[in-house]
N, C-alpha and C positions, 0 to 999 in steps of 0.2 A: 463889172466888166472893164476891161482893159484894151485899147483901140493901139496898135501900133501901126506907125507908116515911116516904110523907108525911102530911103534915098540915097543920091548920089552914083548909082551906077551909070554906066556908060562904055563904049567902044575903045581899047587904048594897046598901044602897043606893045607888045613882048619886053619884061623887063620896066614897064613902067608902073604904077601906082595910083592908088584910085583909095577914096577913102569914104566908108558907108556910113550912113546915120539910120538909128531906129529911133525915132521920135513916142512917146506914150500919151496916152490918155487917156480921158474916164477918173477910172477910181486911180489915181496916182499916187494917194496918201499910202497905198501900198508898196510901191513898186522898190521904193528900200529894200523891202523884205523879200522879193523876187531874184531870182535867178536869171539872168538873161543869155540868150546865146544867138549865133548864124547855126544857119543849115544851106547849103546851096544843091542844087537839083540838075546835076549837067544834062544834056540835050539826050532823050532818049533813055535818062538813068532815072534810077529810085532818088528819093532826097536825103539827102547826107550828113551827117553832122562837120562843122568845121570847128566853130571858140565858143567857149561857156565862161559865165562871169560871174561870181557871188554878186549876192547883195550889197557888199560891202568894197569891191572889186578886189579882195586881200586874194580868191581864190581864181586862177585859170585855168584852162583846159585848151587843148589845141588838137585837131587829127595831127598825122604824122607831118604829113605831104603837106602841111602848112605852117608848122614850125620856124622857128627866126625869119619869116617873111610877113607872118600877120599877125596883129596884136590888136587883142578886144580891149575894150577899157568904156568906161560910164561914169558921166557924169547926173549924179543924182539931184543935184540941186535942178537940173536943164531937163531930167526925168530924157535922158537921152543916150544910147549905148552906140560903140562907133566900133566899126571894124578897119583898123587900118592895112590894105593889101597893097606892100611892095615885091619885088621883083616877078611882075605876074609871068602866069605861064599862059599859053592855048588852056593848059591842062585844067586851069581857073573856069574857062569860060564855063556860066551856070544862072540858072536864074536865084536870086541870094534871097534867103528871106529870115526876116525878124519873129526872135521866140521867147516867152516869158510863163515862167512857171512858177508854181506856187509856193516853196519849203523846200527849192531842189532843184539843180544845174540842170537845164535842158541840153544833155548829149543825148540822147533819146528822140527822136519825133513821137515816141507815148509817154516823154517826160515832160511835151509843153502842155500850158492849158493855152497860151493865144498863139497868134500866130500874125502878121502880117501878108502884105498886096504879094510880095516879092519883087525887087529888082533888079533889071538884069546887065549882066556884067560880060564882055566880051574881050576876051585877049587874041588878039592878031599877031602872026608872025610878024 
């Protein structure tokens, strides 16, 4: 089993920055070998895909609507993957949550096997 917990969301203004952390635990001797990604869940909607990260972080993936503003990356020594969100929008606001799968990028929400609390993330005008 594999425990993740994030952090770092919070309330911030239009255009400002905020930067997430998914912390691992358990079995971590794996988590090299994991795939990790965000998915965020805006108010009212399904949950979404946003960044996936090989194991090795050589591989990214981005939805559209998030391109040159957010950048995933992991550090594997720290068993830690961070999503850094600049120039936010309203359109960000979502509750974000941490995903790890096992042989395979979790852009899918039927591609994770864990998942995280979720954190939530609010962009104001």
């Amino acid at each position: 089993q594999v425990q993740l917990v994030e952090s770092g969301g919070g309330l911030v203004q239009a255009g400002g920055s905020l930067r997430l952390s998914c912390a691992a635990s358990g079995r971590t001797s794996s988590i090299y070998a994991m795939g990790m990604g965000w998915f965020r869940q805006p108010p009212g909607k399904e949950r979404e895909f946003v960044a996936a990260i090989s194991g090795s972080g050589l591989i990214t993936y981005y939805r559209d609507s998030v391109k040159g503003r957010f950048t995933i990356s992991r550090d594997n020594a720290k068993n830690t993957v961070y999503l850094q969100m600049n120039s936010l929008k309203p359109d960000d606001t979502a509750v974000y949550y941490c995903a790890a799968s096992s042989g395979r990028l979790p852009r899918r929400t039927s591609d994770s096997d864990y998942w995280g609390q979720g954190t939530q993330v609010t962009v104001s005008l």
